[in-house]
C-alpha positions in Angstrom: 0.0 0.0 0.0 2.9 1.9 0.6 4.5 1.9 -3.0 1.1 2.2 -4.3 0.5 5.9 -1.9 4.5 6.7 -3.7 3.2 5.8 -7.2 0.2 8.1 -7.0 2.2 11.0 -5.3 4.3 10.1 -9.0 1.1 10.5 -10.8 0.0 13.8 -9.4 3.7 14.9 -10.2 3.7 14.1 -13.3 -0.2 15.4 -14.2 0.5 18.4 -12.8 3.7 19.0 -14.5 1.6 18.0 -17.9 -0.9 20.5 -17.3 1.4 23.3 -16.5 3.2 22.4 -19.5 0.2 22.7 -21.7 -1.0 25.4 -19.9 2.4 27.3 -20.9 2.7 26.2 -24.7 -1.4 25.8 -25.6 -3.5 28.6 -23.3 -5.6 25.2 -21.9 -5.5 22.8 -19.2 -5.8 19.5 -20.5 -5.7 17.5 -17.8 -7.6 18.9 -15.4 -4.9 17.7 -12.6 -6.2 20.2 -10.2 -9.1 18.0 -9.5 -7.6 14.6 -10.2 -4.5 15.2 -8.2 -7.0 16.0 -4.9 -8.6 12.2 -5.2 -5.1 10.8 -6.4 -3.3 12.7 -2.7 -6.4 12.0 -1.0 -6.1 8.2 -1.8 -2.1 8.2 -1.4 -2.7 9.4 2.0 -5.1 7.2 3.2 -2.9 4.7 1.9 0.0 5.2 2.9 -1.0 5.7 6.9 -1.1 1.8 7.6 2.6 1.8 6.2 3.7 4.7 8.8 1.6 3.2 11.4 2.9 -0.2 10.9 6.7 1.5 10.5 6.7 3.9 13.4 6.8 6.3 10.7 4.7 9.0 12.7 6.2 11.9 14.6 6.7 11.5 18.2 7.3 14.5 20.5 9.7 12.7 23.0 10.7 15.2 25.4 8.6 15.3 28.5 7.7 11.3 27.4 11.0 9.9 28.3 11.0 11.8 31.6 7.9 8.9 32.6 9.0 6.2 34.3 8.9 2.3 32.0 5.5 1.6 33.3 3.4 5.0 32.3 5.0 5.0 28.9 4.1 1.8 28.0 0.4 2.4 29.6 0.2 5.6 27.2 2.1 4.0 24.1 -1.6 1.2 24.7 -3.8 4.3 24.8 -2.2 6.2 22.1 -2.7 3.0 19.6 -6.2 2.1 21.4 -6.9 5.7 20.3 -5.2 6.0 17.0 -7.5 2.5 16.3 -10.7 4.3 17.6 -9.9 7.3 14.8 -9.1 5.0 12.1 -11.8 2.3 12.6 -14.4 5.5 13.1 -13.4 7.6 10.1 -13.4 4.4 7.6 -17.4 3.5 9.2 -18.4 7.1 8.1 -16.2 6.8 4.8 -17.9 3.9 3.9 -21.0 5.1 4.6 -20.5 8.2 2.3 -19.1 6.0 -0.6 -22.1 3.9 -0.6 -24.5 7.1 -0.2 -23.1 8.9 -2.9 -22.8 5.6 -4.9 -26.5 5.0 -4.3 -27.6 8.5 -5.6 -24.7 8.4 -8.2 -23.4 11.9 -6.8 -20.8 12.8 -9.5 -18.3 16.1 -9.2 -19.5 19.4 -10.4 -16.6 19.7 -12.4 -15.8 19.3 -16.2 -14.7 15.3 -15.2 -18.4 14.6 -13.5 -16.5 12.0 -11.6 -18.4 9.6 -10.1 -17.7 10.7 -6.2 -18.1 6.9 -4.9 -15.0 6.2 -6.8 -12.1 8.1 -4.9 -14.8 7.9 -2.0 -14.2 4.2 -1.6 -10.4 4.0 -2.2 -10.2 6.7 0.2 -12.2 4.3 2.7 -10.3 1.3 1.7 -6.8 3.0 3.2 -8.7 4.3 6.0 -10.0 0.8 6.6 -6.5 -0.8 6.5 -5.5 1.9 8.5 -7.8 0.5 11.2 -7.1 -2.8 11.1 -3.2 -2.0 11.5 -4.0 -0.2 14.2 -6.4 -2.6 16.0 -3.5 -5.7 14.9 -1.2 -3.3 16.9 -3.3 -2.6 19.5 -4.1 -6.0 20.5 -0.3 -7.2 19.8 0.7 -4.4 22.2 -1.4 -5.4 25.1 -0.6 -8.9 24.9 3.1 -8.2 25.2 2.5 -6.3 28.1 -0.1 -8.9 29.9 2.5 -11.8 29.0 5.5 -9.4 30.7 7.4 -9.2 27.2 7.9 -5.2 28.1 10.7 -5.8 25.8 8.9 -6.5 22.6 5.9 -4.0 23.6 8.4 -1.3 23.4 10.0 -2.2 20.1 6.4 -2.4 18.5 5.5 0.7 19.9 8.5 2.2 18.2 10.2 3.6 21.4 13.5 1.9 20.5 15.2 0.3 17.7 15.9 -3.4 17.7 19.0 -4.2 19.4 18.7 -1.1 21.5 18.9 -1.0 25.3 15.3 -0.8 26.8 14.7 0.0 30.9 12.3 -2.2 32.1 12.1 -0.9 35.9 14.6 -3.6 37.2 17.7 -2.1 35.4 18.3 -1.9 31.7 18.5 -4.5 29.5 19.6 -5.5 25.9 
């Protein structure tokens, strides 16, 4: 999902590029990439979120975090994927529900294209979905590593510290 999110950021490169090309030699767009690069970054987004979720691609603001001791970071590392989950799962419910609307009325843009909406709707959903599910996968992997005592392994999937890294775990640090 993640090379697919690069190979549309690609495709609104280059339709962008085309149009302000013909823009430049003709007087016209011809493309119309205005409107077809906001589904294609809209999709590329939503797909590519899994990926950084999965990754431990996000930003994390570490400064005051590392000042908590082992225990109330790994307590807030389960709420911040219990919550990230609660976004993700609720935003692809609603997005799905707006792709099937639209694809039931067979809304279409006001726009030269008349794109059928339900289109970029549901690939926007579909990301959003996976999104979700990574996050729920995560989730539940997280708390079980932490109700089995494998504080270890809960930290590395939480992306506090790269494998082979030394992790405190309360009793000392360990490898």
């Amino acid at each position: 999902m993640a090379r697919l999110a690069g190979v549309l950021i690609l495709v609104i490169a280059l339709l962008v590029t085309g149009d302000v090309l013909a823009r430049n030699l003709t007087g016209r767009t011809v493309l119309h990439s205005f409107e077809i690069s906001a589904y294609l970054f809209a999709a590329a987004l939503s797909l590519g979120l899994a990926h950084t979720l999965a990754t431990g691609g996000n930003i994390r603001i570490d400064v005051i975090y590392a000042l908590f001791p082992p225990a109330l970071r790994r307590a807030l590392d389960l709420l911040a994927l219990a919550g990230v989950t609660a976004l993700g799962l609720f935003l692809a419910w609603f997005g799905w529900g707006l792709a099937l609307n639209s694809l039931a009325r067979g809304v279409a843009s006001n726009t030269v294209l008349a794109v059928p909406m339900a289109i970029p709707q549901m690939i926007w959903a579909a990301g959003i979905t996976a999104f979700g599910l990574v996050g729920l996968a995560l989730t539940l992997r997280h708390a079980v590593l932490l109700a089995t005592g494998r504080l270890q392994a809960a930290d590395r999937l939480a992306g506090i510290v790269p494998d082979g890294a030394e992790v405190e775990t309360g009793e000392g640090v360990a490898r």
